[in-house]
N, C-alpha and C positions, 0 to 999 in steps of 0.2 A: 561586461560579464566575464568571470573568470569561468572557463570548462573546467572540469574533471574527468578523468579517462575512467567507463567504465568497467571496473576490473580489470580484467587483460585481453579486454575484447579489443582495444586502439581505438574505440567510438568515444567521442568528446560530447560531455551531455553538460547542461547547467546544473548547477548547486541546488537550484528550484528545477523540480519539474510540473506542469502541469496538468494534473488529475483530471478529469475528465465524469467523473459521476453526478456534479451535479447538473452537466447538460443535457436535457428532457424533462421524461412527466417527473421525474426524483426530486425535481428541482429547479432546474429555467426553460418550461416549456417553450418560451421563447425561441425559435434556431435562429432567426437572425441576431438578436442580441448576444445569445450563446455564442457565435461566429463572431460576433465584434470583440468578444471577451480573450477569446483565443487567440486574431489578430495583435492584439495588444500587445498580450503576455512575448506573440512570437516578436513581434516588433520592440519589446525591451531584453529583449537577448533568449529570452527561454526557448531552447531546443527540444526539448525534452515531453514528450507528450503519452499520460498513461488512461487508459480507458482500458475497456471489459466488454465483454457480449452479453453479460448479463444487465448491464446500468440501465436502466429503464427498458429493459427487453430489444436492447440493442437500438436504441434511438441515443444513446449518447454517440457511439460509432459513429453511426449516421450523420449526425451534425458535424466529427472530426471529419469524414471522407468532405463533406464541402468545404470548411475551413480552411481545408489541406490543396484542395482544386489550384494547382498554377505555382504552391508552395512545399511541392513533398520530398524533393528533394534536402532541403534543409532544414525537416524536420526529424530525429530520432523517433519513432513511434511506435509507443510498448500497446499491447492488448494481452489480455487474461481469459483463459477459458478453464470451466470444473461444472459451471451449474447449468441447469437445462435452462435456455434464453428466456422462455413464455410459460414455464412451471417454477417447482420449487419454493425457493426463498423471494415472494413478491408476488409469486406467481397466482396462489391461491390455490391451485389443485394439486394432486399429486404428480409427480414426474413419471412419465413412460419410459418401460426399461431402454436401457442403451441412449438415454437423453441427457444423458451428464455421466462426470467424471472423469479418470485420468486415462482410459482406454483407446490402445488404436483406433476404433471402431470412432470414439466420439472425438479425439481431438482433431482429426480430419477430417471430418462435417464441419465441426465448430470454426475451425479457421478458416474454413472456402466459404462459411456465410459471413464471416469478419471482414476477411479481405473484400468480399463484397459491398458487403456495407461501407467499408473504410473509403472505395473506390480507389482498390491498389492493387497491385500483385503481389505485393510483399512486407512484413514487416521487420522492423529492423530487431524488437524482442518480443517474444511469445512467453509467456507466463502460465503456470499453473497455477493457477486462482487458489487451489488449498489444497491442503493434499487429500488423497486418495485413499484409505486403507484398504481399500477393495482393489486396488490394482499393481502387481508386481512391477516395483522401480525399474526393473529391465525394462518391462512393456511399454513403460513412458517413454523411461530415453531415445529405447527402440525408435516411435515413431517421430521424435523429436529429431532425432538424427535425421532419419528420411525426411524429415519436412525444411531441415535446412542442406541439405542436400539436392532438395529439388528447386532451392531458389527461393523459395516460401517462407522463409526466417534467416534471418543473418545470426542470432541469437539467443537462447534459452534462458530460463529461469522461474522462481515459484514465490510463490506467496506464503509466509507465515508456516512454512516449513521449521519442525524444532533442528536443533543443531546437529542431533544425533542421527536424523535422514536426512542431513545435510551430508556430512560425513561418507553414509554409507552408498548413498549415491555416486558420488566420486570414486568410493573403494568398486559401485558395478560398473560406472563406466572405462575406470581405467582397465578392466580385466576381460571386458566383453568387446572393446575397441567401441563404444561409443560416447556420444558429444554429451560433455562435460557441463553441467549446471554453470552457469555466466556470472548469474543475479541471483539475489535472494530479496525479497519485500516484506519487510517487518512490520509492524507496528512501532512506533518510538515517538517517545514527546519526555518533558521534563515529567510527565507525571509515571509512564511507562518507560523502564529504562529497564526493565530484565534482561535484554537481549545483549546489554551488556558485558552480563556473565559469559555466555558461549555461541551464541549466534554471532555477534559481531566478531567475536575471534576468531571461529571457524572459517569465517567468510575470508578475513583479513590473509589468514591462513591457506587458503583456496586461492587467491588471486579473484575472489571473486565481489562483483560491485552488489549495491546493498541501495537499494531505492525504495524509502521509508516512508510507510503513510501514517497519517492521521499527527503532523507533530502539533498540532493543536489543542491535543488530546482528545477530538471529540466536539470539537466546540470552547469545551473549559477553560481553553487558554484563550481566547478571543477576550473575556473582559466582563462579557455579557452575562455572564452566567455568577452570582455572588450567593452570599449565605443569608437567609431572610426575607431571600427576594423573589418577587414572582416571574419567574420567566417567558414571555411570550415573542419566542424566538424561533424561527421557519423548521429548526432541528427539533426542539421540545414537543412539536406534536407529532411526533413518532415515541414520545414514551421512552426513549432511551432514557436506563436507569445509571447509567455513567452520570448523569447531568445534574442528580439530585445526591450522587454519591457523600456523605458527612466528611469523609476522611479527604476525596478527591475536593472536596472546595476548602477544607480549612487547608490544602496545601497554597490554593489561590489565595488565600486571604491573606498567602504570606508573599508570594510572589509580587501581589499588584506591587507591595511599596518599593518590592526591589525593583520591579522596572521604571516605576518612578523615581527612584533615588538614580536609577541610570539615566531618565529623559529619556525614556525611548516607550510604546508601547509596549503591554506585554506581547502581543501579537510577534513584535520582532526581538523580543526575548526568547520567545520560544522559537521562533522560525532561527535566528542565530544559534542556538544552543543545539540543533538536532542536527548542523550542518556543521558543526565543529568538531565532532568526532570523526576520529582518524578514518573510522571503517564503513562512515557516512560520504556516501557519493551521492544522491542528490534526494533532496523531501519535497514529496510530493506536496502542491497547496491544492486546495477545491473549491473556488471561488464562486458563488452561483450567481454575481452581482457583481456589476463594474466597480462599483465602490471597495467590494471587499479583494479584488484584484488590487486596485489603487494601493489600496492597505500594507497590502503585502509587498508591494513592489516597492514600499516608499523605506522598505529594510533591507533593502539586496547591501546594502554598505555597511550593515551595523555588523562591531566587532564586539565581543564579547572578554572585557578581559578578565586575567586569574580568579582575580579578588571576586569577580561576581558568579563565577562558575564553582569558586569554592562555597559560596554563600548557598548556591545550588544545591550542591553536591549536600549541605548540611539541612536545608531544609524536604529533597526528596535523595535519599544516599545513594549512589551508584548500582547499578544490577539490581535495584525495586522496582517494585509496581506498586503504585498504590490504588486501590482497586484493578480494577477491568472492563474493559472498553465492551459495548454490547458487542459488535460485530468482530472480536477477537477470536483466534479458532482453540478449540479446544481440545486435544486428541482422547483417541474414544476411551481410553481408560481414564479421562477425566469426565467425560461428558455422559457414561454408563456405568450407573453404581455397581451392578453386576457385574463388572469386570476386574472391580477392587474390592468384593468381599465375596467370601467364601460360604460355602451354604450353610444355611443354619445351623445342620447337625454336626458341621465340621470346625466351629468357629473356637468350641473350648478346648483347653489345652491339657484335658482328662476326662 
């Protein structure tokens, strides 16, 4: 396994890191198989371990604190916290105030039941799961600072933060003397590659590492998923409308032949191509199945070269999206019409 340094933190993490969402009810209610899966990945070189307090209401956690029992020292180990554990998104009921989001108040409950669960004292990165508009960027840093200051984080960083509160983060903490955004976690696959416009600049720009989920797209690049076809596949019955996307599979109908025209699955077409980019330090996989661990590990070797990355480049162009991944964030002037139109009576221009 070749490391990559992330950012300019001097931590060495693998190319592949290890996702953690589909262990529990999300996915391999199994823990001991879940644990076998984990072993594996560490045992062929992958350092790198990313899970959340939300993932199955914090039983994905759970399962990494045993796996990790006798091995935590040599493992890198990222967790995410934004949404309240047992509400929200999965949760079914409403959230009670102060149970999520980017606020002193919550990300210091959220981490001391993390670390709990994890059975640790410390993580090596803390993420904020998405951003906040409700919470002034000082307020974050603020206790981001004090929580690796107490021992409690070696390292910061957020999830699907746009490039522009990328930026301005760094402009509050260099001016307030506080700790500096590390990582960013995008979305990226051959099908999502926006973040190539200004995300991954900014990052490159920052000194900061860039640990990329979903480069599967979704499922889409697995193989599984074709045009005409019926899919009954463990992700299809959650209704993600990424899966049935017109545009997103006629981009697959063109990729299969090119990974066949290379010999290699598409699986390790896409897993090579989201790890080739400069300001890509390592993608996350989500394996809920030894088999589909197997899979992915049998491309930790595959190179990608010019000819086929130009072929890429021609069939999804650099800095697109073609469609949109369900669980991608949306900021509120995209996701509240009210915010991008103006009132009725004010909309004519006499």
């Amino acid at each position: 396994m070749r490391y990559r340094t992330l950012g300019r933190t001097g931590i060495q993490v693998s190319p592949y890191a290890l996702g953690a969402m589909m262990f529990g009810a999300l996915g391999n209610p199994d823990h001991d198989d879940s644990i076998r899966i984990i072993h594996k990945a560490l045992d062929a070189g992958i350092n790198f371990i990313d899970t959340a307090d939300m993932y199955s209401h914090g039983e994905s956690e759970e399962i990494v604190g045993k796996a990790l029992k006798g091995r935590r020292d040599d493992v890198v180990l990222a967790t995410k916290a934004r949404f309240s554990v047992n509400h929200g998104p999965g949760g079914g009921t409403p959230v009670p105030p102060n149970r999520s989001g980017a606020s002193r108040r919550w990300l210091i409950r959220a981490l001391d039941d993390s670390l709990r669960r994890l059975g640790t004292d410390y993580v090596d990165l803390f993420q904020i799961h998405r951003p906040d508009p409700d919470t002034d960027i000082e307020e974050t840093l603020s206790v981001l600072t004090d929580l690796v200051r107490a021992g409690k984080v070696r390292a910061v960083g957020t999830s699907s933060l746009p490039a522009s509160d990328i930026v301005r983060s760094h402009w509050v903490a260099e001016r307030r003397g506080l700790i500096r955004l590390r990582t960013e976690q995008p979305p990226y696959s051959i099908l999502n590659r926006g973040i190539e416009r200004e995300v991954l600049p900014v990052v490159q720009e920052y000194g900061m590492g860039s640990l990329v989920w979903s480069p599967l797209a979704g499922g889409l690049l697995t193989g599984r998923y074709r045009k005409n076809r019926q899919n009954t596949t463990h992700r299809s019955q959650f209704g993600f409308k990424h899966l049935s996307d017109e545009r997103r599979l006629d981009a697959v109908e063109q990729l299969v032949p090119l990974a066949q025209d290379a010999g290699i699955p598409l699986t390790h077409l896409a897993m090579a191509f989201a790890i080739a980019h400069p300001g890509v330090t390592s993608a996350i996989i989500g394996p809920r199945t030894m088999e589909h661990l197997d899979d992915l590990l049998a491309g930790l070797d595959v190179t990608l070269t010019d000819k086929i990355l130009d072929r890429i480049d021609e069939i999804v162009p650099p800095g697109t999206d073609i469609g949109t991944l369900d669980m991608a964030y949306d900021p509120p002037a995209i996701e509240h019409a009210l915010l991008r139109r103006r009132p009725v009576d004010e909309r004519a221009a006499a």
